[in-house]
VOGUKE-703951 format. One record per residue (C-alpha): residue in three letters; x, y, z. Coordinates in Angstrom, 1 decimal. Layout:
<nodes>
+-----+--------+--------+--------+
:  aa :      x :      y :      z :
+-----+--------+--------+--------+
: ALA :      X :      Y :      Z :
...
+-----+--------+--------+--------+
</nodes>
This chain:
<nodes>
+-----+--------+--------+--------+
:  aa :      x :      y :      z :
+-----+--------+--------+--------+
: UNK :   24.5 :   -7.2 :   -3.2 :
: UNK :   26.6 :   -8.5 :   -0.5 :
: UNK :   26.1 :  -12.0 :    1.8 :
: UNK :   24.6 :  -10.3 :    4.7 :
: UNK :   22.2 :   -7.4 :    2.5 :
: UNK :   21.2 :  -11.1 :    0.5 :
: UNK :   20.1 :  -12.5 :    4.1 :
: UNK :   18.7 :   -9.3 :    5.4 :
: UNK :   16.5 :   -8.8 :    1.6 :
: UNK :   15.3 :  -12.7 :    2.0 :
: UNK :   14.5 :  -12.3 :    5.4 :
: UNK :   12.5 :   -8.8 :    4.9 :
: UNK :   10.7 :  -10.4 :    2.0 :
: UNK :    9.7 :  -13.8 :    3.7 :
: UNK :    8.6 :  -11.7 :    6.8 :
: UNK :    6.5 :   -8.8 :    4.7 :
: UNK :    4.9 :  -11.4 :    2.6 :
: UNK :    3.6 :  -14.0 :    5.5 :
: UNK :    2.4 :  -10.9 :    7.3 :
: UNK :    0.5 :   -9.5 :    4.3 :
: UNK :   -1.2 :  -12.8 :    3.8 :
: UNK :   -2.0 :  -12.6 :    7.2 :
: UNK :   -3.2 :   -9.0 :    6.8 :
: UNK :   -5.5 :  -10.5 :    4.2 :
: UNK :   -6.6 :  -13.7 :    5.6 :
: UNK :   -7.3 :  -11.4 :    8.1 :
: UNK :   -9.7 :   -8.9 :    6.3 :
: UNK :  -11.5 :  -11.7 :    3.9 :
: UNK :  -12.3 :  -14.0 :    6.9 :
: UNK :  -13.6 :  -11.1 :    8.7 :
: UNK :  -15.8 :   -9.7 :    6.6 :
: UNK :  -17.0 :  -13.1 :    5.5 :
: UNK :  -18.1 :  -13.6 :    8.7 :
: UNK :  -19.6 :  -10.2 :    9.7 :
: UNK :  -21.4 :  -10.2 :    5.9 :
: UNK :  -23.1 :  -13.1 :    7.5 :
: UNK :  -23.9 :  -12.4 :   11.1 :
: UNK :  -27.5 :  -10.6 :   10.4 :
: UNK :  -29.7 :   -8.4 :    9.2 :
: UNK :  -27.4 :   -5.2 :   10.1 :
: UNK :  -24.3 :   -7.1 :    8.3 :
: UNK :  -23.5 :   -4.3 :    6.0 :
: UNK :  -23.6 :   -1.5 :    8.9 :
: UNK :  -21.2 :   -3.9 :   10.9 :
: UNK :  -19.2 :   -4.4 :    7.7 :
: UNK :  -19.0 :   -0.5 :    7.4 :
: UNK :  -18.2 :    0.3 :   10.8 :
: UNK :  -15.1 :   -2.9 :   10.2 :
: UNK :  -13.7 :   -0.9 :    7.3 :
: UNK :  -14.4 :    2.6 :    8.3 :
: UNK :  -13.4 :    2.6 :   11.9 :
: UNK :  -10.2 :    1.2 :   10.2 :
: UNK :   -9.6 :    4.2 :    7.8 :
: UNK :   -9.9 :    6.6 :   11.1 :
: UNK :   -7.7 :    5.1 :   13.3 :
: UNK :   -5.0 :    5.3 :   10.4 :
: UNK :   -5.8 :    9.2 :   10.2 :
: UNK :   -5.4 :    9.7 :   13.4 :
: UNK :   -2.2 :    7.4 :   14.5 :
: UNK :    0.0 :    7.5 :   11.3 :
: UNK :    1.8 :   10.9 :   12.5 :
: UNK :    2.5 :    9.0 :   15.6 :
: UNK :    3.7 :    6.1 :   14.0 :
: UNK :    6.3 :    8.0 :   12.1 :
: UNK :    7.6 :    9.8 :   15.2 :
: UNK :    7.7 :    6.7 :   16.9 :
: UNK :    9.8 :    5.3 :   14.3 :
: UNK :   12.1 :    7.6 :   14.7 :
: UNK :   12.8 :    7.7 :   17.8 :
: UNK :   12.6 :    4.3 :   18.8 :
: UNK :   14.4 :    0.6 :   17.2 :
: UNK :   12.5 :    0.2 :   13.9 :
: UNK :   13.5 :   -3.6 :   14.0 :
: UNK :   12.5 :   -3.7 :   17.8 :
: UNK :    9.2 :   -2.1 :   16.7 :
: UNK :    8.3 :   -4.5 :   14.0 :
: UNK :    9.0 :   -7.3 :   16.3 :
: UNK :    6.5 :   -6.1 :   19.0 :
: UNK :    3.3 :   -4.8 :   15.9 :
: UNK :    3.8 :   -8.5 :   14.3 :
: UNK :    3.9 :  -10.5 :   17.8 :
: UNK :    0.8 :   -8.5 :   19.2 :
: UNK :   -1.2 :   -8.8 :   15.9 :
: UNK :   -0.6 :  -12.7 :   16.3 :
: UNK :   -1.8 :  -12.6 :   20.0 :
: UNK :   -5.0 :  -10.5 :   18.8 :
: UNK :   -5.8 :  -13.0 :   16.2 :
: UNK :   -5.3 :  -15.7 :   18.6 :
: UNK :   -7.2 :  -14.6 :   21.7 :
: UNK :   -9.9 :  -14.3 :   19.2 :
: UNK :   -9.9 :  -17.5 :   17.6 :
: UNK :  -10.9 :  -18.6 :   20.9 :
: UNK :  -14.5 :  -16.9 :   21.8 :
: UNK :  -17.1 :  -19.1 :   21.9 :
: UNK :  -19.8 :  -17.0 :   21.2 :
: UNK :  -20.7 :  -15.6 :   17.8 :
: UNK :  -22.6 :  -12.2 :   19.3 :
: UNK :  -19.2 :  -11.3 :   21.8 :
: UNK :  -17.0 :  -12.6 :   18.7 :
: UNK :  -18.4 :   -9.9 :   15.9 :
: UNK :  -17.8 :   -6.9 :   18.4 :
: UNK :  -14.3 :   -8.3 :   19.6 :
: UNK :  -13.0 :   -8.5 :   15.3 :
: UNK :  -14.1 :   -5.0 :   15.0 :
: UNK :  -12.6 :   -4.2 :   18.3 :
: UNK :   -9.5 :   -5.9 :   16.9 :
: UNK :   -9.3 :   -4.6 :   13.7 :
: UNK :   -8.9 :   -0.9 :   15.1 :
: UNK :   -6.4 :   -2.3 :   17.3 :
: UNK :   -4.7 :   -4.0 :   14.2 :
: UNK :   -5.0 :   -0.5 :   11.9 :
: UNK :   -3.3 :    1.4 :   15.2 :
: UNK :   -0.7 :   -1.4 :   14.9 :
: UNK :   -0.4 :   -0.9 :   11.1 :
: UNK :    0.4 :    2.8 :   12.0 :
: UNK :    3.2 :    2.1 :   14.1 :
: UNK :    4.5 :   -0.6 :   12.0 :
: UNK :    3.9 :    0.9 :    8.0 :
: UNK :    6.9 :    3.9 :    8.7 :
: UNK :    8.7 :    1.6 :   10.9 :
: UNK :    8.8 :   -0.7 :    7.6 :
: UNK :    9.9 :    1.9 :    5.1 :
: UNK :   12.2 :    3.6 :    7.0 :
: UNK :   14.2 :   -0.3 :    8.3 :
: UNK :   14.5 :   -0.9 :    4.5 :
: UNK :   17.3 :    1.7 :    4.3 :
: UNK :   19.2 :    0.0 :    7.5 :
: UNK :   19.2 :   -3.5 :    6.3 :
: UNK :   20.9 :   -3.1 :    2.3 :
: UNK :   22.9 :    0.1 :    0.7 :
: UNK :   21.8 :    3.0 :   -0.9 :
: UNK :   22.5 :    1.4 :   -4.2 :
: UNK :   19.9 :   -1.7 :   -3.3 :
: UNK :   17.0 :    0.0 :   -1.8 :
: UNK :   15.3 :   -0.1 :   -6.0 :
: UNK :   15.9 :   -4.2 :   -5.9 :
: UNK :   14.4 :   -4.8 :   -2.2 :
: UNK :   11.3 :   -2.9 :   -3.1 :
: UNK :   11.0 :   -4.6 :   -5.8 :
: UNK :   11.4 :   -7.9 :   -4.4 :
: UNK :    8.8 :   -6.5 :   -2.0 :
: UNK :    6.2 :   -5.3 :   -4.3 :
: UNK :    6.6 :   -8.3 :   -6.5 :
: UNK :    5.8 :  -10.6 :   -3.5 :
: UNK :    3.1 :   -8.6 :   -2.5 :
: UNK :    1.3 :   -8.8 :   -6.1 :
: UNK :    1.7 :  -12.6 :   -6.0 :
: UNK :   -0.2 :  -12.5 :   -2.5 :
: UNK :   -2.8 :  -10.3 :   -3.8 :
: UNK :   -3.7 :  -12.7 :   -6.4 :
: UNK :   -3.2 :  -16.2 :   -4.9 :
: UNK :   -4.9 :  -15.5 :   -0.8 :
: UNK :   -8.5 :  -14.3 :   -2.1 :
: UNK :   -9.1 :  -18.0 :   -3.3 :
: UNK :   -6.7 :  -19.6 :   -0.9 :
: UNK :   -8.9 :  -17.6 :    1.9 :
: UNK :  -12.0 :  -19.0 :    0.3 :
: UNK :  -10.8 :  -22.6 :    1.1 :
: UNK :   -9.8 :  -22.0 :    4.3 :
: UNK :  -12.8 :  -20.4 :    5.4 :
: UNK :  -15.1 :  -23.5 :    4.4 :
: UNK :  -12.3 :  -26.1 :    5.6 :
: UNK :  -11.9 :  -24.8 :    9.2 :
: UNK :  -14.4 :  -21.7 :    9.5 :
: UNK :  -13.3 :  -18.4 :   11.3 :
: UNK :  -12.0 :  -19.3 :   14.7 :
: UNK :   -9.6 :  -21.8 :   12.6 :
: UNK :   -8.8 :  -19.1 :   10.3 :
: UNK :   -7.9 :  -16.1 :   13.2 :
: UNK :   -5.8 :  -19.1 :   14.4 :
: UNK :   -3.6 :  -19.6 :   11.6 :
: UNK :   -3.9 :  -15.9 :   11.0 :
: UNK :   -2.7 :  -15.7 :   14.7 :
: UNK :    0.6 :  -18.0 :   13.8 :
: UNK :    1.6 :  -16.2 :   10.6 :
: UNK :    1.7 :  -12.7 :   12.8 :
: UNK :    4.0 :  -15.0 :   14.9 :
: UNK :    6.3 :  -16.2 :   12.8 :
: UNK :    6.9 :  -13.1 :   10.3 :
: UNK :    7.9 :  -11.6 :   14.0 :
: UNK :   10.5 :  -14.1 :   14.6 :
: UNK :   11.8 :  -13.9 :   11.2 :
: UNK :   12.5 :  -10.0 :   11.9 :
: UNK :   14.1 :  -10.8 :   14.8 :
: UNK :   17.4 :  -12.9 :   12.2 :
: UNK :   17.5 :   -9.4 :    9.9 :
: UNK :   20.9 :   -7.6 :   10.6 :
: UNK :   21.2 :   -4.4 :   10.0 :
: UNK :   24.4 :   -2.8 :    7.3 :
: UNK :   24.6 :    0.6 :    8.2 :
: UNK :   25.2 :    2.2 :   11.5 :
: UNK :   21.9 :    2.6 :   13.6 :
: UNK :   21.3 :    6.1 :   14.9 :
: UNK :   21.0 :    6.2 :   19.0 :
: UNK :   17.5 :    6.4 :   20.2 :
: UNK :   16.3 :    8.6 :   22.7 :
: UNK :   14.9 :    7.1 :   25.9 :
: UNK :   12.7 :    9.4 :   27.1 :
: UNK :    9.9 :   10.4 :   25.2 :
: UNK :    6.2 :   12.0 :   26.3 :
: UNK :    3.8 :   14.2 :   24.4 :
: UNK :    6.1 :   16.9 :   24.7 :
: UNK :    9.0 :   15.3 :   23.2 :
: UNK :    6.5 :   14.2 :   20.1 :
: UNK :    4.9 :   17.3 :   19.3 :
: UNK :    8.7 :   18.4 :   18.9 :
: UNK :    9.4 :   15.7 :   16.7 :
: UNK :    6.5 :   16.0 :   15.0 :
: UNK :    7.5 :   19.8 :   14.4 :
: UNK :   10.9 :   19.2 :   13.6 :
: UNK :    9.6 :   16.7 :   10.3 :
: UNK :    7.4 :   19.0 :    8.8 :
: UNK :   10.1 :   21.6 :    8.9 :
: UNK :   12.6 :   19.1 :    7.6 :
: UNK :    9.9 :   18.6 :    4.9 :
: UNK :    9.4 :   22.3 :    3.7 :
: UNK :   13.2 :   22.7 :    3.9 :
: UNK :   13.7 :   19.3 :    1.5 :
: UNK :   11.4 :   21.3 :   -1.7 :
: UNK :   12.7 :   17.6 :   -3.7 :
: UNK :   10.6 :   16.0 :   -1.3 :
: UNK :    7.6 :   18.5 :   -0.2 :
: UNK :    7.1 :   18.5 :   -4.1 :
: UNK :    6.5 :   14.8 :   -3.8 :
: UNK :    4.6 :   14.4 :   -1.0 :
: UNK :    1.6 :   17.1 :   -2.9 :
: UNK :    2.2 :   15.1 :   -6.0 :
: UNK :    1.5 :   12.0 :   -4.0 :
: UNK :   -1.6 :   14.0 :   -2.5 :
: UNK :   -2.8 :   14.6 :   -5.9 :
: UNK :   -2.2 :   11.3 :   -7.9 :
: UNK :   -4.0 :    9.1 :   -5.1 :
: UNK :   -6.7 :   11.8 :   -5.4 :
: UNK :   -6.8 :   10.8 :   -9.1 :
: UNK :   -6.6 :    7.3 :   -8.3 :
: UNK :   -9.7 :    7.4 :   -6.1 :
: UNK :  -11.5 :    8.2 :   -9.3 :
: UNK :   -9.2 :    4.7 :  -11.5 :
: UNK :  -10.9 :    2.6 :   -8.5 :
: UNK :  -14.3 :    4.0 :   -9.0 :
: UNK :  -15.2 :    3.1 :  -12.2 :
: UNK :  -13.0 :    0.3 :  -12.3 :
: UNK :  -15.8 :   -2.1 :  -10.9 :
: UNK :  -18.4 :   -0.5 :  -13.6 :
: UNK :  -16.4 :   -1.8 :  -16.1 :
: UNK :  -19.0 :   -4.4 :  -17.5 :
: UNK :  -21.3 :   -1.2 :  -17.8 :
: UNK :  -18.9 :    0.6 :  -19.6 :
: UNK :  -18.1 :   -1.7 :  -22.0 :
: UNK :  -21.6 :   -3.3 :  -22.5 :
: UNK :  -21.0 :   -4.6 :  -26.1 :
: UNK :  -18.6 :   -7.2 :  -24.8 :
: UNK :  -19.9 :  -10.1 :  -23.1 :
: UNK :  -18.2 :  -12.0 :  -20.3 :
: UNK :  -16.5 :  -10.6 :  -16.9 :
: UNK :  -14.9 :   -7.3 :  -18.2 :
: UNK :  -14.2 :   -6.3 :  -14.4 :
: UNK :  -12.9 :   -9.5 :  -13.2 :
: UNK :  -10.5 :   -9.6 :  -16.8 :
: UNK :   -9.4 :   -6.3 :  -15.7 :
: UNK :   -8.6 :   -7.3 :  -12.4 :
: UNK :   -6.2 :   -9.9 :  -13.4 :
: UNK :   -4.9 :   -8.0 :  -16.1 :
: UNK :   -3.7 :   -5.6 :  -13.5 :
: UNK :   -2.3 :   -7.9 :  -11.4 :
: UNK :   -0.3 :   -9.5 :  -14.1 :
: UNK :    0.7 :   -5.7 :  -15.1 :
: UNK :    1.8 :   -5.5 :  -11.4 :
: UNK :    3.8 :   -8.6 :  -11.4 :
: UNK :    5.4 :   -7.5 :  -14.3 :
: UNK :    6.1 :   -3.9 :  -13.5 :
: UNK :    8.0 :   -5.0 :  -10.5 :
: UNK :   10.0 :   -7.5 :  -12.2 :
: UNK :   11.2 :   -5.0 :  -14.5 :
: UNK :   11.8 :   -2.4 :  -11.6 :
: UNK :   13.9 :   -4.7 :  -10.1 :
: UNK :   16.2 :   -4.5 :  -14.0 :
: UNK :   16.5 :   -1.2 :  -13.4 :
: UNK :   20.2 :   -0.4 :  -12.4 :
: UNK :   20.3 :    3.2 :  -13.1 :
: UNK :   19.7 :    5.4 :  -10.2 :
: UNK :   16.2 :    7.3 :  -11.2 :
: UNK :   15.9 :   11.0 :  -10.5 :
: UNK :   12.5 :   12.9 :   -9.5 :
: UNK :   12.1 :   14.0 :  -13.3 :
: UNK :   12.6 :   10.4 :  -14.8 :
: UNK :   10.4 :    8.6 :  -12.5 :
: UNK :    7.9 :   11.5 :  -13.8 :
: UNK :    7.7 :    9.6 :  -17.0 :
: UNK :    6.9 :    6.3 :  -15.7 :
: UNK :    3.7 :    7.8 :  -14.5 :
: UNK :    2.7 :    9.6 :  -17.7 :
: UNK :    2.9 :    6.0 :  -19.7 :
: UNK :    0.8 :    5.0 :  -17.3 :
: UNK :   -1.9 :    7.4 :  -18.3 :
: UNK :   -1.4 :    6.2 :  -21.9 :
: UNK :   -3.1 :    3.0 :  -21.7 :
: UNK :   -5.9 :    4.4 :  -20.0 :
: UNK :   -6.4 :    7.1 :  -23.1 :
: UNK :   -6.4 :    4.1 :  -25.7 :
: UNK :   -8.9 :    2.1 :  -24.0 :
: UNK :  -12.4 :    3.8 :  -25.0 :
: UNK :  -10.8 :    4.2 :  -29.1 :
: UNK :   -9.8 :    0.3 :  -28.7 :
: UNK :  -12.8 :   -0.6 :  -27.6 :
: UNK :  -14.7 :    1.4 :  -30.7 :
: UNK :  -12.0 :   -0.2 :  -33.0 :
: UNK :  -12.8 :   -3.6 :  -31.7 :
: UNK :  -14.6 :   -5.0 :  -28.9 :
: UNK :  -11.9 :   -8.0 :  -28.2 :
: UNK :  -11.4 :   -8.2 :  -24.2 :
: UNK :   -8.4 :   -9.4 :  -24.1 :
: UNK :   -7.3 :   -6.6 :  -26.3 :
: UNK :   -8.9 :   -4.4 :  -24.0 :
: UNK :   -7.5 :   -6.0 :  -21.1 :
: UNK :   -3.9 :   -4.6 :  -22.2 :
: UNK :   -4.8 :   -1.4 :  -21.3 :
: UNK :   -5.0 :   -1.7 :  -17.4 :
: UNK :   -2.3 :   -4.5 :  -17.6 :
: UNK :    0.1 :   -1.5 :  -19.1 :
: UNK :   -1.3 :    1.0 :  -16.9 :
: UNK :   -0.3 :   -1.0 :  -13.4 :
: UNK :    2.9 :   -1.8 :  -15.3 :
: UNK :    4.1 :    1.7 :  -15.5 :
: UNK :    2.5 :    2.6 :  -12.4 :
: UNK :    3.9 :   -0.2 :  -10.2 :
: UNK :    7.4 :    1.2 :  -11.5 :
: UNK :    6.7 :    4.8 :  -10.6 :
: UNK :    5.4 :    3.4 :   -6.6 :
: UNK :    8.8 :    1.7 :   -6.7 :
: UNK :   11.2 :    4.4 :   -7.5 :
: UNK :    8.8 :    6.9 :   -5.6 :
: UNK :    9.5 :    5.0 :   -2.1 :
: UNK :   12.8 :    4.2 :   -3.2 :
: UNK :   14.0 :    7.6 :   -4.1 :
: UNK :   12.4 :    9.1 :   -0.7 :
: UNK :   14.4 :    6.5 :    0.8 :
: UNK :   17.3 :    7.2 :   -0.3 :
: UNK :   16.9 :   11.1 :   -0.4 :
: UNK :   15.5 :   11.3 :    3.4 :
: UNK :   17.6 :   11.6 :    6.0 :
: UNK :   17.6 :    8.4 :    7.8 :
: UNK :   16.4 :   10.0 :   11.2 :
: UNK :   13.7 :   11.6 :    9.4 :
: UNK :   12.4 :    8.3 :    7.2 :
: UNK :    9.6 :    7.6 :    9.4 :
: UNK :    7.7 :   10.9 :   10.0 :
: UNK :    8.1 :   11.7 :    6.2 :
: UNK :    6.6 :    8.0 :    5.2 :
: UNK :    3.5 :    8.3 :    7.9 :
: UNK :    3.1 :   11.8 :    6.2 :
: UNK :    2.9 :   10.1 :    2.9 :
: UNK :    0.4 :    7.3 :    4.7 :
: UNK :   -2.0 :    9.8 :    5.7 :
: UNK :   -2.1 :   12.1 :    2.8 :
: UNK :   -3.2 :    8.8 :    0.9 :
: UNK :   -5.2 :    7.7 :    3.5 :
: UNK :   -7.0 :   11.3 :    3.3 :
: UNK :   -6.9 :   12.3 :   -0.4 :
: UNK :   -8.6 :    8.8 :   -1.8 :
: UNK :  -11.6 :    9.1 :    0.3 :
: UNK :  -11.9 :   12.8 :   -0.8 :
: UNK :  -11.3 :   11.8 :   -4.3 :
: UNK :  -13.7 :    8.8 :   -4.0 :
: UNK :  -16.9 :   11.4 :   -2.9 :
: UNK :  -15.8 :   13.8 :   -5.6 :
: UNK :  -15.7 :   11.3 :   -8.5 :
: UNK :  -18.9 :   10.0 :   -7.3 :
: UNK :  -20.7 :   13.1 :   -8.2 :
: UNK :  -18.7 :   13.7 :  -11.4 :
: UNK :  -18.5 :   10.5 :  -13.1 :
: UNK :  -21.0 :    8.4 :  -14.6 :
: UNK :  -21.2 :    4.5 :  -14.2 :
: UNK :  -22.0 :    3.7 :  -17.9 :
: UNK :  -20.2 :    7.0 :  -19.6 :
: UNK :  -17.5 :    4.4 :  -21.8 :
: UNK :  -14.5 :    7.8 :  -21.4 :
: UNK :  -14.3 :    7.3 :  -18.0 :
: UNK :  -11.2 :    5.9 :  -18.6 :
: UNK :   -9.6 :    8.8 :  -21.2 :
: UNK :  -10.6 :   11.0 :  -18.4 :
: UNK :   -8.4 :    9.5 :  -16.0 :
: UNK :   -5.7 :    9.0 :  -17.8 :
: UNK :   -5.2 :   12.6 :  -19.4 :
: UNK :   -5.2 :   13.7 :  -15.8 :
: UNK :   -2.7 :   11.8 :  -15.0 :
: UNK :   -0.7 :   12.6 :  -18.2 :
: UNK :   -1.4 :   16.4 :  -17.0 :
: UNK :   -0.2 :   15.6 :  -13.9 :
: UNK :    3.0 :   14.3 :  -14.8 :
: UNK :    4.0 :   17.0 :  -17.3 :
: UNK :    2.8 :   19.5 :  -15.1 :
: UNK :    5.4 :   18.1 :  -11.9 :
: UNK :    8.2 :   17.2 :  -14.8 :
: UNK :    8.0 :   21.1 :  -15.4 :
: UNK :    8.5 :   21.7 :  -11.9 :
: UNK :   10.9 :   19.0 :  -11.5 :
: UNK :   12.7 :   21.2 :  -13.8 :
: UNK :   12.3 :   24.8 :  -12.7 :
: UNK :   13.7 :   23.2 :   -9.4 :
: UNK :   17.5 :   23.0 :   -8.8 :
: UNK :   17.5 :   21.1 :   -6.1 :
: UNK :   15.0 :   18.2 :   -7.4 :
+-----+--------+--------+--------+
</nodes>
């Protein structure tokens, strides 16, 4: 990796990782706050995370067209330096009654942000390194993001009691601000395609258009995108039972589900790591493997537990699973990112943010009706439909010429 893709990788990583923490300082304060506001604290908490969910159906599309046809690095810039003003200009109402609608207010204005800025994201990662180093920054990326993931929720917790809401939305509002000024020192590698200057609803519907026909006419990549549909359809069903764990698993005593948790996370930290080792350039058809040995763990875990009710033994199982799986999100992004046709990066990445936006929900309803909370194969269920899965698209992978 050269001097300048070294910079740009720091500088991406720096900037993604403050603005996740702010992302999630952001969410925990929130619905700390709205948990606690009154008696109707778990509709408001429901219309927070719902109303969320929505505006990311409808505005993804738009995001990725937007991202196409407009600076990506300009684009981040402007998301991070408005989500900064939001948090600030909230930090400082008074009242607690005009302060709960305002966050929920904010948060759909922060989720139409996120829709403008997720695509925007993806798609920059392929202007600021080569083709060869698009594996390493999203590793970097993922790995910084797993270390956030596990470290804010009790940092968050601290905060919180040390300088309550208004002080929190503040320093959420300065860590918006500076991961936007740290975009601004990123110098793109490769040559940036012109933008057009003119754009209305017109012009978007034809973008919008000319991506999903750029999309049927790539089969490498349509066949990605509906195995992306179905594995976070799947996955709805992983998170389900996830929290019943201590259910599940009632002969062991002690905090299955939180054990789990960290397991994963540790999995995670490690998966990336390990992607990042990976020098050789992955095809569709090995990256297909990845996510079968993820299912694997998931099979063992009901014939461990039977075998011998350790929890740390246990505990390997969803560690190995996020391993594998962490590699497989790497390589998936990464290979789309290096297949896709640059001008085309953002509308296919808001495509793949809304099918998972709309397939886990779906899968979540589903799963609810099939799956029982203290049933200890959950797991084995899980993980032979993901195994299925995976030999099912290697096959296709296979029949394919041009995957």
């Amino acid at each position: 990796m050269k001097k300048q893709e070294r910079n740009n990788t720091n500088l991406l990583v720096l900037s993604k990782t403050i603005s996740k923490i702010g992302d999630m300082l952001f969410d925990y304060v929130n619905n700390t706050f709205l948990a606690n506001a009154n008696l109707k604290s778990m509709l408001l908490v429901g219309i927070y995370q719902s109303s969320e969910n929505i505006i990311s159906i409808i505005f993804n599309l738009f995001g990725g067209v937007i991202a196409d046809n407009f600076k990506r690095k300009k684009i981040l810039i402007l998301t991070d330096f408005l989500s900064g003003c939001t948090c600030i200009i909230l930090s400082l109402i008074n009242s607690n009654k005009w302060l709960i609608y305002s966050i929920i207010l904010a948060n759909m204005f922060l989720a139409l942000l996120s829709a403008f800025s997720s695509p925007a994201y993806k798609a920059f990662t392929k202007e600021i390194v080569f083709e060869q180093n698009i594996s390493d920054i999203n590793s970097y990326l993922e790995l910084a993001s797993t270390i956030v993931k596990i470290i804010i929720p009790l940092v968050s917790l601290v905060i919180y009691r040390i300088i309550g809401v208004r002080g929190s939305l503040l320093l959420d509002g300065i860590s918006f601000l500076f991961s936007s000024l740290i975009i601004f020192f990123i110098k793109p590698v490769t040559a940036e395609i012109t933008k057009k200057n003119f754009f209305n609803l017109k012009t978007f519907l034809l973008q919008l258009k000319s991506g999903f026909k750029y999309l049927v006419s790539e089969k490498q990549i349509f066949i990605l995108i509906i195995l992306s549909s179905v594995i976070n359809f799947i996955l709805a069903a992983y998170n389900l039972i996830l929290p019943y764990s201590n259910e599940m698993f009632s002969k062991i005593h002690g905090g299955v589900y939180g054990t789990f948790l960290t397991a994963e996370a540790i999995g995670g930290l490690l998966g990336a790591f390990f992607s990042s080792k990976l020098k050789m350039q992955l095809s569709a058809k090995k990256i297909m493997i990845f996510l079968g040995l993820s299912g694997l763990p998931l099979c063992m875990i009901s014939f461990l537990y039977q075998l011998n009710s350790n929890l740390l033994l246990l505990s390997l199982s969803p560690a190995l699973f996020n391993l594998f799986l962490t590699i497989y999100n790497i390589q998936f992004f990464s290979l789309v990112q290096k297949v896709v046709d640059t001008k085309f990066l953002g509308r296919i990445f808001s495509i793949i943010f809304t099918v998972a936006v709309l397939f886990m929900p779906i899968g979540t309803w589903v799963f609810t009706l099939l799956l029982k909370p203290k049933y200890e194969y959950n797991f084995l269920l899980v993980g032979i439909c993901i195994i299925v899965i995976s030999l099912l698209f290697l096959r296709i992978f296979k029949n394919n010429k041009n995957a």
